[in-house]
N, C-alpha and C positions, 0 to 999 in steps of 0.2 A: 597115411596113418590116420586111421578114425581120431574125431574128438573126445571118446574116453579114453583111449589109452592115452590119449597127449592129454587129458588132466590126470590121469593116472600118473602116466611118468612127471610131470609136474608137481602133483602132490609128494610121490615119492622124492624127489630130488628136492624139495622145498626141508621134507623131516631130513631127509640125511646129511641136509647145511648145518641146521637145528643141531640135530645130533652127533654131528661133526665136532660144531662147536663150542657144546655140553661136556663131550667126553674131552675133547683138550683141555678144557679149563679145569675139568675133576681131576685129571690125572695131573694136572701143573698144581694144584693143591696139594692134593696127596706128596707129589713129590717133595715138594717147597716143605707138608709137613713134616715127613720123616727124614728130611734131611736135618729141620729145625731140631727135631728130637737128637739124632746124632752127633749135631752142635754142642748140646746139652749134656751130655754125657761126658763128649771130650772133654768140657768144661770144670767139669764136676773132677774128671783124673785129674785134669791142671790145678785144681785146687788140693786134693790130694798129694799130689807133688811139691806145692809149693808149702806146705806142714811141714814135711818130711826136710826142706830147705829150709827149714826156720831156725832147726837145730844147730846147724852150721852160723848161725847169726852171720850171715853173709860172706864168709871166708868157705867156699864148697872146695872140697878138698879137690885137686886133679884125678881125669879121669872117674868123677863119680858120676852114677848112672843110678835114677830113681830103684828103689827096690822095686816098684811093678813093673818094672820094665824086663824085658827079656823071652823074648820068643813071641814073633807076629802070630796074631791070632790066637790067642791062651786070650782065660780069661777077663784080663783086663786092657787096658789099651796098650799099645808098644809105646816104649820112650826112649828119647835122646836126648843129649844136651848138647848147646853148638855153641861155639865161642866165638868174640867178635872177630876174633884172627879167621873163624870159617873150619876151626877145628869140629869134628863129631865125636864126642863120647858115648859111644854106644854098646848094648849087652855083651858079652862074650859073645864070639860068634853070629853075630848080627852086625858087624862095619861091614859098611856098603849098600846094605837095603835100604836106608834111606839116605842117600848124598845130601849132604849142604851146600844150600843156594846163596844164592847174592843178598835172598832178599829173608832169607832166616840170618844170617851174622847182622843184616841193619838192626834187626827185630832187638839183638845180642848184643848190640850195642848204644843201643837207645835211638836210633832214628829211622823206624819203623813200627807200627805199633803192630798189633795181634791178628792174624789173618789164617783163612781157611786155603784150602785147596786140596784138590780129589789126582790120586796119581796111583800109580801100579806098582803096589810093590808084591817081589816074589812073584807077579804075575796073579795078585789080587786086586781088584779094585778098590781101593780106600779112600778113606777122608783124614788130612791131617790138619792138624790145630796148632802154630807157632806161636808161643806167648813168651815173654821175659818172665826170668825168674830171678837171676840176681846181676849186678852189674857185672856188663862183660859177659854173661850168660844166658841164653834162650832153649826153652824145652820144646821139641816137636811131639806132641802125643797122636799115634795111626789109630785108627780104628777100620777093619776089612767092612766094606757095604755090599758083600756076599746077598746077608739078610735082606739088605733095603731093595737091592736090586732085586731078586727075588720074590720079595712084595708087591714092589712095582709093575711087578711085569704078568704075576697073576691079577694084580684089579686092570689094569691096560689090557690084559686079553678078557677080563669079563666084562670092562666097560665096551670093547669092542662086540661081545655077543650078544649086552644088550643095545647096541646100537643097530646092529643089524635086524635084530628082531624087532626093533621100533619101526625102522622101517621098510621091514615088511608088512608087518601089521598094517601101517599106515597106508602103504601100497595097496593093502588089500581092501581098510576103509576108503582110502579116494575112489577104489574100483566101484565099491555099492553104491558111494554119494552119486559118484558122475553117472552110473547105472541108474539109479534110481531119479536126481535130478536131472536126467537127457533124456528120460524115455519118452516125455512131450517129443523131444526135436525128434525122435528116431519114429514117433506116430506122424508127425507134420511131415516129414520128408517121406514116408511111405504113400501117405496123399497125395500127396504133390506127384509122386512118381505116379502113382497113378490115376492121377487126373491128366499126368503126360502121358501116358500109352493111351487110357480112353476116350482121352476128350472129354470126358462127363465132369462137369465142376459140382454135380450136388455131393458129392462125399464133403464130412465134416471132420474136426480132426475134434476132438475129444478134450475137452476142456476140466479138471477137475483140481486147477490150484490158482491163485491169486495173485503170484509172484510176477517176476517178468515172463519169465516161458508161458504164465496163463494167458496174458495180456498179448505174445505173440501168438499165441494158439487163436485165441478170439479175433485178432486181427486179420489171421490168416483165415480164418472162417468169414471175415467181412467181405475179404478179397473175393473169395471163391461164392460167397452169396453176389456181391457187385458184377461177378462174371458172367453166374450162375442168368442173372435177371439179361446181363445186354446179351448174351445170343439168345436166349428165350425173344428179346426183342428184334434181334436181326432176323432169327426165322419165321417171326413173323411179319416182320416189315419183310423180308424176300416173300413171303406166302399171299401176302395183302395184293403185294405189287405185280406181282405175279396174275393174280384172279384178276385188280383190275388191266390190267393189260391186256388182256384177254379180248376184252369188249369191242373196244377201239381198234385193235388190230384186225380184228376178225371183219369188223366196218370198213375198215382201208382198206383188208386186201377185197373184201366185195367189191367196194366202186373203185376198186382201181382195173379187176377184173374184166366189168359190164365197160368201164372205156378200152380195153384192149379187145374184147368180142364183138364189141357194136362200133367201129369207126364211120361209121355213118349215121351216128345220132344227132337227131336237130340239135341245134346251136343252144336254142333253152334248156334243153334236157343234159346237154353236155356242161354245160355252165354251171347248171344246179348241180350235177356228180363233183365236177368241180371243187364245188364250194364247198358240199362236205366233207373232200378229200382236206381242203384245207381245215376247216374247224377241227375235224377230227387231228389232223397232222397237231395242232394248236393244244388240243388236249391231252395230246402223250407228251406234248414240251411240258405245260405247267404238270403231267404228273410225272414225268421226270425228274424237274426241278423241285418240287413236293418232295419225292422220296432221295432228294438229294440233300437239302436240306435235313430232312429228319437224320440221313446218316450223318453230317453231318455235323448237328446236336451233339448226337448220340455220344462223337468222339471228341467234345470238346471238353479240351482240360486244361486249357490256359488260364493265368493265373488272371483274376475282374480287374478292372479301373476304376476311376472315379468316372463318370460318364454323367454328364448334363441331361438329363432325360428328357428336359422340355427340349434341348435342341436337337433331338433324336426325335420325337414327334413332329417338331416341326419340320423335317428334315422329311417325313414318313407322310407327311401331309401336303406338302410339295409335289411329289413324289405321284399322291393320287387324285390331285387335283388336274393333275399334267393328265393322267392314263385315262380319268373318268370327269370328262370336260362336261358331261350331262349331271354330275351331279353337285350337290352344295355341302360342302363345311363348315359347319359353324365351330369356332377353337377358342376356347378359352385356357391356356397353359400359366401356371403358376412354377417360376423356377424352381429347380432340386437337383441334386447330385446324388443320386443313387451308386452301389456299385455293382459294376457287370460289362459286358461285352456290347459297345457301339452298335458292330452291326448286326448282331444276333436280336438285342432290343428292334432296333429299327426294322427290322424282316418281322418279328412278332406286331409290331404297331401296324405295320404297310399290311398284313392279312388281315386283320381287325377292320381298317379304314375298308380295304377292299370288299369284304365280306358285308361290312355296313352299305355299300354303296351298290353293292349285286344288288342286294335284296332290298331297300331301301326305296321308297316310289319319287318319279321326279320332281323338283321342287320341295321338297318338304328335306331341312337339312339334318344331314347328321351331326348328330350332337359330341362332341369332344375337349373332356374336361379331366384335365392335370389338377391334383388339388391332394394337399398332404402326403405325396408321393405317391399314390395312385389315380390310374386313368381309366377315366371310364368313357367308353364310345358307345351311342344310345343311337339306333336307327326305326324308324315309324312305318317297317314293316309288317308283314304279314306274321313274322315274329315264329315262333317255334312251339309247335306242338308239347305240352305239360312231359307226355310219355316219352319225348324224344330227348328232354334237356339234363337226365345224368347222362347221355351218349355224343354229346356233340361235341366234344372233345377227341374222341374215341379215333384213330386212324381211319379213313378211308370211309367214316360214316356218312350218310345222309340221309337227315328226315323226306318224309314224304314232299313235302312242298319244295325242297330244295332241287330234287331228282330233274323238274324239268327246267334247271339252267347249268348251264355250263360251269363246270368246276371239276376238282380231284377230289374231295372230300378228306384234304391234307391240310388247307390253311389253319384251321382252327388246332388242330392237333398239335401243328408245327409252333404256336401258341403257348398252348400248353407247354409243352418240352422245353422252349425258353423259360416260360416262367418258373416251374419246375427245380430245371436245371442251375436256373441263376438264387434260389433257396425262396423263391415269390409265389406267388397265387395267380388264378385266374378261374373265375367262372360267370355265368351267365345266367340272367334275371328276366322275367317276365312283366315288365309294367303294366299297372291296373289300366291304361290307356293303348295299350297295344305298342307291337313292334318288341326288339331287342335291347338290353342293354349289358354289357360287358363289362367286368373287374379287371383289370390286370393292375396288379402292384407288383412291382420286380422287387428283391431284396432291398432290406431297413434303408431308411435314406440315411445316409452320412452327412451331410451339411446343404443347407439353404442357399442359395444366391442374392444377394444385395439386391433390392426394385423388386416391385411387388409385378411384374410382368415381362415376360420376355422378346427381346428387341422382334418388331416383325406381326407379332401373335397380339391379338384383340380379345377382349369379353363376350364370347358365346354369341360371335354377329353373325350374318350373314355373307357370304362371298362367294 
């Protein structure tokens, strides 16, 4: 069952409680009124009657019967007179239409007081009225509710027809609202359906109200832009990785070649194939792990920590001090608790340090400074060409000067997409004195750490 007809049928079954229980309380009025009028009436012959008994100053002769009394259903009401003994004095012709009860002689004889009740006589439906009229005697006055019934039963059938046309009507306005309010979901779900047959996430769904359906419309268009952007980046990180693979490969299988054509190549020559067989093999690992990394990234959706970020640098610093035993860092870290992902930070620090220390000439150290929640690593290299520094973030780039050392042309990237990813910055400065220097701030810092330095780490020394 679609969701308009299930608020359709909802609606309608919400009016029809409603008007359910509309029309029983009108009709419990109406009846309660005209029976009250009936009441009235009886009431009205009872006093009539008891005129008529006044005459008698309480001595009512036997066997006397009101003069309007006499023939059910004539004009006026039927009467009888009942005696405490349970005798009935009734019209000529009328003992036995209405018997006397237990509870008419109490009436007749004082310990019962005045009371209604509805019974069939002759096979009409009436209302009779028992009231005392003189001691020892009670008058029963009929009145047929032919009429009443009758009335009753025409508003009961019109209250019934207009209930049904309420709701149908109703039925028929829930049809337009959930029509009209569903047509967003019936636009978003035809998207959807066919963003699942084609694969294509640029379809948008159509956004033109403010409510919550807009706000899921827009949402859903965020999704399908969020989507839309990562295989734009998968096909290109496959496309990238792809070209550069190309290169390396095509080098390896050469000199793996000329050693299986030439096994008698001197020992030099063989050593040197060799060696580039190895560097090369070395180069498809770190761009491997480059493009494994960025996938990676790409998929990360765990929820941040609180993360020590000076002990993530130092942790990153370790790390490249161990791997590049020719070069120097100089660290000056200032505690902070950023939030974000340990080792996604520390992979972004450890490319930084690295990249500093490729390029960076020997003896002269790399600079590395924690300070207000951002780190900046400054190396007194050769530094980067003006026209290359909006691209050196760029996946799988490399400036001129970079081309002839070994790398993927992934670290810096891989950088980026941390900081990025974790809601931070990163970019890279030209110093009026030469070489590089680097921003990286990862998202707002959340709170400080106690000591104005961290166990381990010095003031921008030498080591």
């Amino acid at each position: 069952m679609t969701l308009r007809r299930r608020f359709t049928l909802a609606v309608a079954g919400a009016v029809a409680a409603v008007a359910l229980a509309i029309t029983a309380v009108a009709f419990l009025v109406v009846h309660a009124d005209l029976m009250s009028q009936m009441q009235g009436e009886l009431r009205q012959q009872a006093a009539v009657v008891e005129r008529a008994a006044r005459h008698y100053h309480g001595q009512i002769p036997t066997g006397w019967v009101p003069h309007e009394g006499g023939g059910f259903g004539g004009s006026g009401a039927y009467a009888q007179v009942v005696t405490a003994s349970g005798m009935v004095w009734a019209p000529a012709g009328d003992a036995g239409l209405l018997p006397a009860s237990a509870a008419a002689a109490q009436v007749a004889s004082g310990q019962h007081g005045s009371y209604y009740t509805e019974t069939t006589m002759d096979g009409v439906h009436a209302m009779v009225y028992t009231t005392p009229l003189a001691p020892g005697l009670a008058v029963q006055l009929a009145m047929p509710l032919g009429a009443v019934d009758q009335e009753l039963g025409n508003i009961g059938a019109t209250l019934i027809v207009v209930s049904v046309a309420g709701v149908g009507l109703a039925a028929l306005a829930g049809w337009g609202v959930a029509r009209a309010g569903l047509a967003p979901v019936g636009r978003l779900a035809a998207v959807a359906e066919q963003v699942t047959a084609t694969g294509d996430p640029s379809r948008r769904v159509e956004v033109d109200r403010a409510d919550e359906l807009g706000r899921l419309a827009t949402s859903f268009n965020t999704m399908l832009g969020a989507l839309q952007r990562s295989l734009a980046a998968q096909r290109q990180l496959v496309s990238d990785a792809g070209h550069e693979l190309r290169t390396p490969l095509t080098s390896l299988r050469i000199n793996a070649e000329l050693l299986a054509a030439e096994p008698g190549l001197p020992e030099a020559e063989r050593r040197e194939v060799l060696d580039r067989i190895v560097a090369q093999v070395a180069e498809l690992g770190q761009l491997v792990v480059g493009v494994t990394e960025l996938a990676r990234g790409d998929a990360l959706d765990a929820v941040p920590d609180e993360v020590d970020f000076a002990e993530v640098v130092a942790a990153a610093l370790d790390g490249a001090r161990r791997d590049w035993p020719a070069a120097v860092f100089a660290a000056d870290l200032e505690p902070c608790v950023v939030a974000g992902h340990a080792e996604r930070l520390k992979t972004a620090v450890r490319n930084l340090l690295d990249n500093a220390a490729k390029f960076g000439p020997p003896g002269i150290p790399v600079e590395v400074r924690l300070h207000a929640g951002e780190l900046t690593v400054r190396d007194h290299g050769p530094g980067i060409p003006p026209g290359d520094l909006p691209h050196v973030f760029d996946r799988f780039y490399r400036s001129a000067p970079a081309r002839g050392v070994a790398g993927s042309g992934l670290g810096l990237a891989i950088v980026r997409q941390v900081a990025e990813g974790h809601g931070g910055s990163v970019r890279a400065e030209l110093p009026a004195d030469g070489g590089t220097l680097i921003r990286f701030r990862p998202p707002a810092e959340v709170a400080r750490l106690p000591g104005e330095a961290l166990t381990g780490s010095a003031p921008l020394s030498v080591t």
